[in-house]
C-alpha angles and dihedrals in degrees: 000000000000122000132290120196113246092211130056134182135153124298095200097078128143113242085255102058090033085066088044088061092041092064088039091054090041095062091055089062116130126202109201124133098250120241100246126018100179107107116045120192102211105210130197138149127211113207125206121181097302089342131107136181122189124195131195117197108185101199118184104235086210107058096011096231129138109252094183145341135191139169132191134190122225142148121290110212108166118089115253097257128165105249101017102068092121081080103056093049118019096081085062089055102049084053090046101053082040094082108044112115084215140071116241114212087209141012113219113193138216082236163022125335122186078333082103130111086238084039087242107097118159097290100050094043092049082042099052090038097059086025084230123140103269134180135188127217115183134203083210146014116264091182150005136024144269152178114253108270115225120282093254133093114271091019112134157171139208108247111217134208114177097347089314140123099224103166134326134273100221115188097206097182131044115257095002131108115286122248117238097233113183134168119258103181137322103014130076134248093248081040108061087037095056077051098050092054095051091049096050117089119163106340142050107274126043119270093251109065084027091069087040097064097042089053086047104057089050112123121193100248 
């Protein structure tokens, strides 16, 4: 089954025309509570020199148990660049969710969301481009600014850029850093937050994107 994107356009794109297609892609977001929430394919890429590897980790919300996981290797070819990461790893991941044999309700990804200064970080641009629900859940602020949320978990706070609420700053254990969570397409603000917390059991970030990274960074001895 897996998932095929539903746009296309051209990776080998200078800085100036990749911005171009962020606020193009931005402008296609859609903010809706998605149908079902209760399988989550946590999403990251480890990048090496030219080398990439993306991992895809589907874990059940209900029972918290791991349905599937993949990872592939492939080329990186975009320069590492702030703001422009989607283009150095979202054609992994296409590849990547591609080949599950599943369905995902919903991608989380090691990343922004709208929280971009072109409001398309890596998970809106891999969202608008399958059409899927994404959200993005985020180790550090890329923009914007916020008030400190409370020291419990599930305590939060809307994070602002311009006047503007552009993602959530969700404190998911009690006492630890907060997680940057942002919408990347089809789901809502209340909405991605409400997920992040389900999926997050003992440690900072959700299970989801957790298990991700660690896939990820294997290496074949």
């Amino acid at each position: 089954m897996g998932l095929a994107s539903r746009l296309s356009h051209s990776w080998h794109l200078s800085p100036t025309e990749a911005q171009a297609l962020q606020r193009k892609l931005a402008r296609q977001v859609r903010f809706e509570v998605p149908e079902r929430m209760e399988t989550v394919a946590g999403l990251d890429v480890s990048v090496r020199g030219e080398r990439g590897r993306a991992a895809v980790v589907v874990w059940q919300v209900a029972t918290q148990q791991v349905l599937e996981s993949m990872t592939i290797d492939g080329v990186v070819s975009f320069p590492y660049m702030p703001g422009l990461l989607s283009f150095r790893e979202v054609p992994l991941l296409l590849e990547v969710l591609a080949r599950l044999s599943t369905t995902p309700d919903v991608l989380m990804v090691d990343g922004q969301g709208v929280a971009h200064p072109r409001r398309c970080g890596l998970a809106t641009h891999l969202g608008v481009l399958l059409d899927h629900p994404t959200v993005g859940v985020a180790k550090s602020r890329l923009v914007g600014h916020h008030a400190e949320p409370g020291p419990e978990k599930g305590s939060w706070v809307p994070l602002y850029d311009q006047g503007e609420v552009i993602g959530a700053v969700v404190r998911t254990r009690t006492g630890v850093r907060p997680v940057y969570v942002s919408v990347g397409h089809r789901m809502t603000l209340e909405a991605a937050v409400a997920l992040t917390l389900r999926c997050t059991t003992r440690y900072r970030l959700p299970e989801p994107t957790r298990l991700a990274d660690l896939l990820s960074r294997q290496r074949a001895a």
